[in-house]
N, CA and C of each residue as an Amber inpcrd file, in Angstrom:
protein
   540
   0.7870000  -1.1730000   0.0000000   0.0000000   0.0000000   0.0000000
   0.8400000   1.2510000   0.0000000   2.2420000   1.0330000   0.8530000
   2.6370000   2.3080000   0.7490000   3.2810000   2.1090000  -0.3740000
   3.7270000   1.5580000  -1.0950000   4.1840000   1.3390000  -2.6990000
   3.1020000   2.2580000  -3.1450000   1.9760000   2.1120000  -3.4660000
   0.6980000   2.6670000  -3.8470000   0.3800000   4.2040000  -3.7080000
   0.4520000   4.3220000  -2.0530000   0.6490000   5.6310000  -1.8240000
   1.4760000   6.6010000  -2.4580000   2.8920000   5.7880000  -2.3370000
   4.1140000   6.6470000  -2.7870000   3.6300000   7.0980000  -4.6080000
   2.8500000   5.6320000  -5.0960000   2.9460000   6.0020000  -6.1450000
   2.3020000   6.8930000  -6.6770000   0.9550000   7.0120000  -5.9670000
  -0.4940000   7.7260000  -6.0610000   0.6990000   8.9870000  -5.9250000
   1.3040000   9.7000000  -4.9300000   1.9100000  10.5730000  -4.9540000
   2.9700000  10.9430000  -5.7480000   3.8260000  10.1680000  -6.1510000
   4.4040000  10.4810000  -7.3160000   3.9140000  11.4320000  -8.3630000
   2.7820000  10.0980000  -8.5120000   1.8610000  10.4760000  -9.9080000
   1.4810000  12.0150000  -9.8270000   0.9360000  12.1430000  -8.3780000
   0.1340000  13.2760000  -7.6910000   1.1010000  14.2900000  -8.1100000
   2.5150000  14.3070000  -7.7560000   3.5850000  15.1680000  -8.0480000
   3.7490000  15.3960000  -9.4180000   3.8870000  14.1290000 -10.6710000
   4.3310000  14.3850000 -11.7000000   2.8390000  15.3380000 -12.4810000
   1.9540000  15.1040000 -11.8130000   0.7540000  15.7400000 -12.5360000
   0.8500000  16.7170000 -12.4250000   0.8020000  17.2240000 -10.9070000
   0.9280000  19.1520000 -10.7690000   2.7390000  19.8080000 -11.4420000
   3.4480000  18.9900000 -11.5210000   4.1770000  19.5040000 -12.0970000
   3.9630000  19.9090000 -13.7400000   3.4960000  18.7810000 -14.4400000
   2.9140000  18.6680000 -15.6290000   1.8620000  19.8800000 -15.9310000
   1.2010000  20.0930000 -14.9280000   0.1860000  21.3770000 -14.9040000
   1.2540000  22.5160000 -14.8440000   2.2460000  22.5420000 -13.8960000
   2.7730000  23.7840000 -13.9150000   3.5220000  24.0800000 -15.1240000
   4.2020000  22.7200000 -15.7600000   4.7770000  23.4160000 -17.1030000
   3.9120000  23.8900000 -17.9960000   2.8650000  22.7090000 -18.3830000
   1.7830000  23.0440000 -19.2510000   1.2060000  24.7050000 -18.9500000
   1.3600000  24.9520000 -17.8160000   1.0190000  26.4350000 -17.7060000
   1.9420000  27.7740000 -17.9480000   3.4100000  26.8990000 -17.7440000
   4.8130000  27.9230000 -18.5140000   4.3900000  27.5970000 -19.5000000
   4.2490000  26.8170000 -20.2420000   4.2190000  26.3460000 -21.5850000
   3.0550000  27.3960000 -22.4600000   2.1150000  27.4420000 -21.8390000
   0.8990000  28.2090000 -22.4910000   0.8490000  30.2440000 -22.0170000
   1.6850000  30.4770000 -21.4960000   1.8440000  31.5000000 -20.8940000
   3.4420000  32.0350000 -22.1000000   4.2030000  31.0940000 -21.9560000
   4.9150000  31.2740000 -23.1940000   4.6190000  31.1500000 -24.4800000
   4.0900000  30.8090000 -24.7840000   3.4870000  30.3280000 -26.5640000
   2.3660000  31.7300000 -26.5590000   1.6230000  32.2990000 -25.5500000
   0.9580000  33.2730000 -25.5480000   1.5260000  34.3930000 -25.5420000
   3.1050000  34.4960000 -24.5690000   3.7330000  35.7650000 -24.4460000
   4.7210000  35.3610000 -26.1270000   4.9920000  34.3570000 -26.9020000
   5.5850000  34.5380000 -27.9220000   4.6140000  34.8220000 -29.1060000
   3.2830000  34.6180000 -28.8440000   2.3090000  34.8160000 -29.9860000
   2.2140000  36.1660000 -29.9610000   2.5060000  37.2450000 -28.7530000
   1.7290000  38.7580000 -28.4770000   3.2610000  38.9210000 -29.5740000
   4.1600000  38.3180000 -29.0480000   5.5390000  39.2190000 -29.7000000
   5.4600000  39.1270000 -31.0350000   5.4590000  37.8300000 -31.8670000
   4.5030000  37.3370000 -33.4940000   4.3290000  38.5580000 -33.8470000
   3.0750000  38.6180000 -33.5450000   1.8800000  39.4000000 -33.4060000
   2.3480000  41.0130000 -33.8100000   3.5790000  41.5450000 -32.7920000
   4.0440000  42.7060000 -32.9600000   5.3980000  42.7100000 -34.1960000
   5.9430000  41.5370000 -34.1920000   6.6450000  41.6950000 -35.3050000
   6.0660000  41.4250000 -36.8010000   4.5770000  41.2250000 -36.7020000
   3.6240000  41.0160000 -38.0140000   3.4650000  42.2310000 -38.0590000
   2.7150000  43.3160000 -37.0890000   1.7820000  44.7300000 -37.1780000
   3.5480000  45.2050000 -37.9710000   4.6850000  45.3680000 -37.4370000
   5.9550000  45.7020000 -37.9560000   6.3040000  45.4910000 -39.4160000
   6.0570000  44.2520000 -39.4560000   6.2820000  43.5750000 -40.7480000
   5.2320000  44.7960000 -42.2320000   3.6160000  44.4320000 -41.6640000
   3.5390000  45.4920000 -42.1230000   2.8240000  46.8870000 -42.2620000
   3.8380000  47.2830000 -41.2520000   3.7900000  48.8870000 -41.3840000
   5.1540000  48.9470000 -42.3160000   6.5640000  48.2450000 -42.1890000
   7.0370000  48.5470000 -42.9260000   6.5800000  48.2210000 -44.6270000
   6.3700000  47.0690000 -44.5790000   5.7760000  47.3770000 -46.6890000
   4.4700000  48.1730000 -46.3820000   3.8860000  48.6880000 -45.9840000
   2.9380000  49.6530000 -46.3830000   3.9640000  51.2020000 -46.8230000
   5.1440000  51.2290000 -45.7600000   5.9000000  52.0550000 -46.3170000
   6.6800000  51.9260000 -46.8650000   6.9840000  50.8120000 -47.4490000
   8.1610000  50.3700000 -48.8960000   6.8120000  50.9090000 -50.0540000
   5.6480000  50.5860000 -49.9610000   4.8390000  50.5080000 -51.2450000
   4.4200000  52.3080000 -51.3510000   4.5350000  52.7250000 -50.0990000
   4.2920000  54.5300000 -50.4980000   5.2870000  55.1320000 -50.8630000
   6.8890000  54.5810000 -50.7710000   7.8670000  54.7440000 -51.0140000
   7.9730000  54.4140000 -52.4970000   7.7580000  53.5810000 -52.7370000
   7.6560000  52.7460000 -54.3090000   6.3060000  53.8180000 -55.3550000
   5.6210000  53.8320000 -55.0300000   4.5670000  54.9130000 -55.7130000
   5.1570000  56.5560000 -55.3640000   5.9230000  56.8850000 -54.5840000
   6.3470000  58.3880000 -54.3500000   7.6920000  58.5250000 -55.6810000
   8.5630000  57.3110000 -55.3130000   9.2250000  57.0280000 -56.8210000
   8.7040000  56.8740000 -57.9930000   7.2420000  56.4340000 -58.1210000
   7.0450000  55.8640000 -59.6540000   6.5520000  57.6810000 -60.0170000
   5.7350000  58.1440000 -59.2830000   5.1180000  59.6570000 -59.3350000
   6.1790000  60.4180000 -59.7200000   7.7630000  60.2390000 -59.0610000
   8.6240000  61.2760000 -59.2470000   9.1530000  60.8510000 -60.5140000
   9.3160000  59.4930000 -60.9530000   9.8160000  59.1490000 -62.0060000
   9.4570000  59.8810000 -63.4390000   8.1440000  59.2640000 -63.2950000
   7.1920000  60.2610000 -64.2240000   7.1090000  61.5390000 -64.7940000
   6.6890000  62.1830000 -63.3140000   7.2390000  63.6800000 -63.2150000
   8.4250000  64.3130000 -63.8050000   9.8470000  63.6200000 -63.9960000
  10.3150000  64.5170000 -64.3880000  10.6630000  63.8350000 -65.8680000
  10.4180000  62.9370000 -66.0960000  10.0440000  62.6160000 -67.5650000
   9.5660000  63.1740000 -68.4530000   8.3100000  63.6400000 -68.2120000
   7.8500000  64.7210000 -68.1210000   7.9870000  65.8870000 -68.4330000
   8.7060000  66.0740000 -67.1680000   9.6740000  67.5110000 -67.6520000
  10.9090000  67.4350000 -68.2590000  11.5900000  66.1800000 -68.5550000
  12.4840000  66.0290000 -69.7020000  11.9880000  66.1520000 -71.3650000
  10.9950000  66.1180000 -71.0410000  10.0370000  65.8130000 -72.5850000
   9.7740000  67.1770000 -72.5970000   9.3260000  67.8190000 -72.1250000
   9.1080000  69.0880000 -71.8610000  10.1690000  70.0960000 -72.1260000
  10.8730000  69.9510000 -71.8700000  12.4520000  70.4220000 -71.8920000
  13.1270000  70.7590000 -73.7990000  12.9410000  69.2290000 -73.7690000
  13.3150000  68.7000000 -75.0890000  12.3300000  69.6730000 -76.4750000
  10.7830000  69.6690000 -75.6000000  10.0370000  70.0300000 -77.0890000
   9.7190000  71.5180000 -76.8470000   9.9450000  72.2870000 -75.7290000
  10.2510000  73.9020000 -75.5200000  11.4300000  74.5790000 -75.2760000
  12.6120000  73.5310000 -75.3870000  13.5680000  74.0450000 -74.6700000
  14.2650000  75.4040000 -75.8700000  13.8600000  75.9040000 -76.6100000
  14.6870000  76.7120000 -77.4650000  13.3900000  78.1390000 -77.6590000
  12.3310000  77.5490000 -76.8340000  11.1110000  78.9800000 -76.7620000
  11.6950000  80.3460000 -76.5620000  12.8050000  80.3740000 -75.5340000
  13.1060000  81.3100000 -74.6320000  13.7060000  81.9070000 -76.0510000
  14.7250000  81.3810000 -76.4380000  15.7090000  81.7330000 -77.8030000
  14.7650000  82.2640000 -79.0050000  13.8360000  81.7520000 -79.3350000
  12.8330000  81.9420000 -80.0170000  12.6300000  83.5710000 -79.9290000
  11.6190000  83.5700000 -78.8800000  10.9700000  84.7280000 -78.0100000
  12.1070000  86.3000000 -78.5450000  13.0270000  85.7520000 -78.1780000
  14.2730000  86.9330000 -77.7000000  14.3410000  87.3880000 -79.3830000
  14.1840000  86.1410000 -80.2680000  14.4580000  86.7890000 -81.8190000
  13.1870000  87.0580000 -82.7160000  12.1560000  86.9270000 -82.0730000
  10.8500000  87.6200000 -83.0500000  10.8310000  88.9160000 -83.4670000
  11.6290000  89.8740000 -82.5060000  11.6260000  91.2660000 -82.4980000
  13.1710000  91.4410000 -83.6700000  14.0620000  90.4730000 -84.2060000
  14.0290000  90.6290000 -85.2550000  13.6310000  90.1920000 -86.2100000
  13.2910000  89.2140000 -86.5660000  12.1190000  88.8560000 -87.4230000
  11.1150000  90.1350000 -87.9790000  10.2060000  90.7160000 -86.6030000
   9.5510000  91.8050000 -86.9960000  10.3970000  92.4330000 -87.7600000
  11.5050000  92.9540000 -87.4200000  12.0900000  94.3670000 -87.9800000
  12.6660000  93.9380000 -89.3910000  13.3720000  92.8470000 -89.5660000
  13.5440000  92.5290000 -90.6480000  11.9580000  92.3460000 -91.6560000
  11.0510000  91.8380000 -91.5140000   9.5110000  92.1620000 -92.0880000
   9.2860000  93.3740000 -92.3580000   9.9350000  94.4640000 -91.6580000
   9.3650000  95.8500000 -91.4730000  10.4730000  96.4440000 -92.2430000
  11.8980000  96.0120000 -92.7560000  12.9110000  96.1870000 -93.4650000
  12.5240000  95.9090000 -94.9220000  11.7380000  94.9350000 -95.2770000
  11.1800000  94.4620000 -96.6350000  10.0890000  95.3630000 -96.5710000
   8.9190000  95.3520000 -96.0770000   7.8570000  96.2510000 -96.5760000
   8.3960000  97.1860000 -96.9160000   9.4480000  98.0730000 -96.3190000
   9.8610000  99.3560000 -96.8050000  10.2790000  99.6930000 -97.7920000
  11.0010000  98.7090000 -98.7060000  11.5160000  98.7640000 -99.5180000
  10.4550000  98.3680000-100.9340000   9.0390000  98.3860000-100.6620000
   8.5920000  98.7040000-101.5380000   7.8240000  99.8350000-101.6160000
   7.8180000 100.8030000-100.5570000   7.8300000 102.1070000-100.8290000
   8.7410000 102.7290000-100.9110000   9.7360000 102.4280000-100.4860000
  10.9000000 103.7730000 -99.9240000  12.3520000 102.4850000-101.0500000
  12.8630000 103.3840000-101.8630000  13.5610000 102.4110000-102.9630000
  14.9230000 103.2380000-102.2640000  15.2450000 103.9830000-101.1960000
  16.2840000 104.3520000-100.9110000  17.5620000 103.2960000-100.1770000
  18.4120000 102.6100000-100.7190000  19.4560000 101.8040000-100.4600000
  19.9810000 102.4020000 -99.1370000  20.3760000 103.4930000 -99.0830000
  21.5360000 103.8120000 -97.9020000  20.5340000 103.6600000 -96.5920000
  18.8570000 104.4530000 -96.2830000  18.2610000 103.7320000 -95.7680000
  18.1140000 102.3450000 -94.9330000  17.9010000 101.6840000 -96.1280000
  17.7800000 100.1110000 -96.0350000  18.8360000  99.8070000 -95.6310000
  20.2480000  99.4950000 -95.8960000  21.0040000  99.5950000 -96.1350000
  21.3900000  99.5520000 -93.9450000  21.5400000 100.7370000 -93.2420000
  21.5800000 101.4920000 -92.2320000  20.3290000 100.1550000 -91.3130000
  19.3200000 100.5690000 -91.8940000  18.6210000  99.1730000 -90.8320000
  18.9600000  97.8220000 -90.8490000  18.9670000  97.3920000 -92.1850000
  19.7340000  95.9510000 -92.2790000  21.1410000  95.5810000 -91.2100000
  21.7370000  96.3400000 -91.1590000  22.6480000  96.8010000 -90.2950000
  22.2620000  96.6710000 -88.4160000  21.5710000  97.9400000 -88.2500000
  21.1120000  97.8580000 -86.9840000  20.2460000  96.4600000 -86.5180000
  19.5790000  95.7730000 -87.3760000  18.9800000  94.2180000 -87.2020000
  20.5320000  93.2250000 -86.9690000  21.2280000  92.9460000 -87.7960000
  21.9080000  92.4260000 -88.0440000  22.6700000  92.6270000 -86.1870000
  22.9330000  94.0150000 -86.0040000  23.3950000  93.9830000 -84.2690000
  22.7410000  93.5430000 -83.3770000  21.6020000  93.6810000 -83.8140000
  20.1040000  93.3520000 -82.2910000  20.8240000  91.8940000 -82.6830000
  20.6810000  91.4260000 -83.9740000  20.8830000  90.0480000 -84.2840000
  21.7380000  89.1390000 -82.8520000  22.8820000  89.5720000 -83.5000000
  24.2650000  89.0760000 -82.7190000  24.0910000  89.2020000 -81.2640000
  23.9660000  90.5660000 -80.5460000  23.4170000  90.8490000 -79.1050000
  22.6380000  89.6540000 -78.5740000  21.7780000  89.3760000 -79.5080000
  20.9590000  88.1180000 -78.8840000  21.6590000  86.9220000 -78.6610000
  22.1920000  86.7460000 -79.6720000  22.9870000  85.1900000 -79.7710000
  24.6090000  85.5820000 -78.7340000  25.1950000  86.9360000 -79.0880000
  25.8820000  86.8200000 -77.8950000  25.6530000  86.7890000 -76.1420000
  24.1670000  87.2610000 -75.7590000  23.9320000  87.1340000 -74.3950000
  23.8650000  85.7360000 -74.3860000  23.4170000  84.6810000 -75.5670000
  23.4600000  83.3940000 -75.3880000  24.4730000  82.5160000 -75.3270000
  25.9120000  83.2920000 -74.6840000  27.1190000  82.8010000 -74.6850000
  27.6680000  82.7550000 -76.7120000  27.1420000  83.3700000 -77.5550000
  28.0690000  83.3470000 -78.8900000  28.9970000  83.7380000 -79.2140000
  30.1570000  83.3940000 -79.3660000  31.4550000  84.5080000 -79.2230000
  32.1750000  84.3590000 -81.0290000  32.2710000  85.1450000 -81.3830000
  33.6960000  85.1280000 -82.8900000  34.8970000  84.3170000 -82.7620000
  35.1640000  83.0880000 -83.5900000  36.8070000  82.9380000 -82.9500000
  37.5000000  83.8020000 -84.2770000  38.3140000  84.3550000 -83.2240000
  39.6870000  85.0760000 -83.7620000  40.5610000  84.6330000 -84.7050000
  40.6670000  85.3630000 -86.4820000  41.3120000  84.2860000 -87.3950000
  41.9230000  85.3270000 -87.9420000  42.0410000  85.9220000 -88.4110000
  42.9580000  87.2590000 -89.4800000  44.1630000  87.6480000 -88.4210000
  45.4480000  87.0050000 -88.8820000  46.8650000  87.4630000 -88.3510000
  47.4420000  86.6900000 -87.0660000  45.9610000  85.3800000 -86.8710000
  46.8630000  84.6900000 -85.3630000  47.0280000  83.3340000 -86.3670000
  47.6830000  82.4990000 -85.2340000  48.0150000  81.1860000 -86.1350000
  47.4500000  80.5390000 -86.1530000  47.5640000  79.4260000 -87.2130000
  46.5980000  78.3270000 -87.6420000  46.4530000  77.4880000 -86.4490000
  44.9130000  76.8570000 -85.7290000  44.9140000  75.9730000 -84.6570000
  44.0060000  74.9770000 -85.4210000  44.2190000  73.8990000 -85.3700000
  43.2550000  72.9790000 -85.9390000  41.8260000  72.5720000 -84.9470000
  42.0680000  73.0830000 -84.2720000  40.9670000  72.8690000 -83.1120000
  39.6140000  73.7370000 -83.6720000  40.1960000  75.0420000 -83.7270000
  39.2100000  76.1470000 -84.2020000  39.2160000  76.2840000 -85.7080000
  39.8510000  76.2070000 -86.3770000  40.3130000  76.8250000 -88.1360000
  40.6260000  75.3690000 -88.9360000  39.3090000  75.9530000 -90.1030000
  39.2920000  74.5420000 -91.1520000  40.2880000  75.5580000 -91.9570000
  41.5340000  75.2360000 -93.0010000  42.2730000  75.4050000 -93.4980000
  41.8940000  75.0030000 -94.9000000  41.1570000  75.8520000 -95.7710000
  40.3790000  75.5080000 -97.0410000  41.2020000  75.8190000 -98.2880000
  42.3460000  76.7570000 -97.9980000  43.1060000  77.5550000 -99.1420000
  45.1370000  77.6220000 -98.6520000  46.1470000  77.4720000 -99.0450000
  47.2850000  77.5540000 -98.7120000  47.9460000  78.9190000 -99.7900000
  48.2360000  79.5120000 -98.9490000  49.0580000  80.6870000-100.1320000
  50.2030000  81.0370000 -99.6340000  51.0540000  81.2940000-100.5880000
  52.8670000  81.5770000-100.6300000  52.6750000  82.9930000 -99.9970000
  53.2060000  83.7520000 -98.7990000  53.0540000  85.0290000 -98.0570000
  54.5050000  85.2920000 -97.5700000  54.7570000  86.7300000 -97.1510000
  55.5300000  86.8750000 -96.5350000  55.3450000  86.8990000 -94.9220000
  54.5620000  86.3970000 -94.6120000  53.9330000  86.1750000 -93.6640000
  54.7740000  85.1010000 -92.4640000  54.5380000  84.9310000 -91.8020000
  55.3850000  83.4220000 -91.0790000  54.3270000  82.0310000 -91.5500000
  54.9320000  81.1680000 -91.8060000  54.0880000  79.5200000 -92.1470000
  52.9690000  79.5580000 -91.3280000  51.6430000  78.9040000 -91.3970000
  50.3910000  78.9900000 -90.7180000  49.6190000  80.1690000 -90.4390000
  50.0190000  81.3890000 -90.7650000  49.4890000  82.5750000 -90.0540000
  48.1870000  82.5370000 -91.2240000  46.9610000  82.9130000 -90.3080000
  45.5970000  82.7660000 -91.1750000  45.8540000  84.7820000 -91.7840000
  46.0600000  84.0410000 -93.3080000  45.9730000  85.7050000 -94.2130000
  44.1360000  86.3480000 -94.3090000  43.1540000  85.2570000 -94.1300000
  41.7920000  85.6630000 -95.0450000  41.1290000  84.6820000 -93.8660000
  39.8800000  85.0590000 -93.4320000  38.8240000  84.4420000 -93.0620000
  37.1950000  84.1740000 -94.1450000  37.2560000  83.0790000 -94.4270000
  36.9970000  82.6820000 -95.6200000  35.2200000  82.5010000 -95.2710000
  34.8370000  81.7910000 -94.1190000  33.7500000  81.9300000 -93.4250000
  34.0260000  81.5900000 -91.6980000  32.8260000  82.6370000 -91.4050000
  33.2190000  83.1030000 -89.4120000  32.6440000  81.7330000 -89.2450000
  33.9810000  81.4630000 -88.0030000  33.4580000  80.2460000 -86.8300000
  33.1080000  80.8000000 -85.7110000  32.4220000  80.2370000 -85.1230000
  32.0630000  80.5260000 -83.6040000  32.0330000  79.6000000 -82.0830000
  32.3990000  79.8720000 -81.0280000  32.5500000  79.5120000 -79.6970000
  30.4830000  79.5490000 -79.5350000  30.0880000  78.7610000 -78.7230000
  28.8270000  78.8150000 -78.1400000  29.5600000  78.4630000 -76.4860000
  29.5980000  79.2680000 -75.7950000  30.3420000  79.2080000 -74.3020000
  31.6560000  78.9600000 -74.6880000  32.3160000  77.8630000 -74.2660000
  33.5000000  77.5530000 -74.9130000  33.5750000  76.0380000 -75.7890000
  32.6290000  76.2650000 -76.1830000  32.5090000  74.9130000 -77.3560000
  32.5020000  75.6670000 -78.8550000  33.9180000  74.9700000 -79.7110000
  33.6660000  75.5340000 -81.2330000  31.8780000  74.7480000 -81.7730000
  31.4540000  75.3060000 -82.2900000  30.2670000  74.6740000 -82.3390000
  30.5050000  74.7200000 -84.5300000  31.2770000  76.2020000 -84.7240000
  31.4550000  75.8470000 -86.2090000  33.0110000  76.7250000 -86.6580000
  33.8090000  75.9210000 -86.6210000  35.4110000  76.3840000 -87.4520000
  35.1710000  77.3930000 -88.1690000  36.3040000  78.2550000 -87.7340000
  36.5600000  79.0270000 -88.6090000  37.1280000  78.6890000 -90.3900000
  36.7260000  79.2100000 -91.5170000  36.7240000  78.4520000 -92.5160000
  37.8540000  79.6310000 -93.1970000  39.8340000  79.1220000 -93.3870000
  40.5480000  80.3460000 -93.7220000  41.7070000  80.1490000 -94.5840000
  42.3020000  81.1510000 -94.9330000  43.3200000  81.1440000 -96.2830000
  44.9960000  81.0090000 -95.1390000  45.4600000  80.2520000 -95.1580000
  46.6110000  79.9370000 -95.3410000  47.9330000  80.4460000 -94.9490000
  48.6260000  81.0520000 -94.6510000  49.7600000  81.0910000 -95.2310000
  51.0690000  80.3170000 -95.2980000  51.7300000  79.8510000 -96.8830000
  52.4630000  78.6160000 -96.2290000  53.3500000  78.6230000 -97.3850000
């Protein structure tokens, strides 16, 4: 019997112990489900903000696409704008000349257009490159003509057609005579 007892108690022991883990056991699986739980709400709040992140990029992408395209199919308006007012005057240079047959006239405005002209294209960074009496550079000066001079070898005698700098880019050679 006391075999029995002891065992009844054993048992008695291994049971409430069994209860007490079973109760760590469920107290943990509950305190690891709350934590789950908070690293899910985490999980996602962050892709809710990868995906507003991802649409704030596709919007900006767009956007300046956009304004690259934009760029591309107005970008010379401004340049435009600045030269209508010669355009006009040159229009207003021809009408005249079918009333008014005076050359020196005409002549005198063609002129003053021709400066507004340049003014414009020079505020737009246009500059002259320099060719009558400096030396031949192949960078700037197409070399179209060679002539026997008393000159020193390479020195440009004739500017044959004007090149020009746009900032500091030759954009068109100077086109010149020689000496050689």
């Amino acid at each position: 019997m006391k075999k029995d007892a002891d065992q009844v108690e054993s048992n008695h022991i291994d049971q409430e112990l069994a209860e007490k883990t079973l109760t760590m056991d469920e107290e943990d699986i509950i305190e690891e489900g709350s934590e789950l739980e908070e690293y899910k709400l985490k999980a996602e709040e962050y892709y809710n903000h990868m995906q507003r992140l991802k649409a704030e990029f596709d919007n900006y992408r767009k956007r300046t696409q956009k304004e690259k395209e934009d760029i591309a199919k107005y970008g010379s308006e401004r340049i435009i704008v600045s030269l209508l007012p010669v355009l006009d005057n040159l229009e207003r240079a021809i009408e005249s000349t079918q009333t008014n047959k005076d050359f020196e006239s005409f002549s005198q405005g063609v002129e003053m257009i021709r400066r507004q002209f340049m003014k414009i294209l020079e505020d737009e960074g246009l500059s002259p490159i320099e060719t009558v009496g400096t030396g031949f550079d192949p960078n700037v000066h197409e070399a179209l003509l060679r002539e026997a001079s008393d000159k020193e070898d390479n020195t440009i005698l004739a500017e044959l057609q004007k090149g020009y700098y746009l900032k500091d880019k030759v954009i068109r050679p100077s086109q010149v005579k020689v000496s050689g």
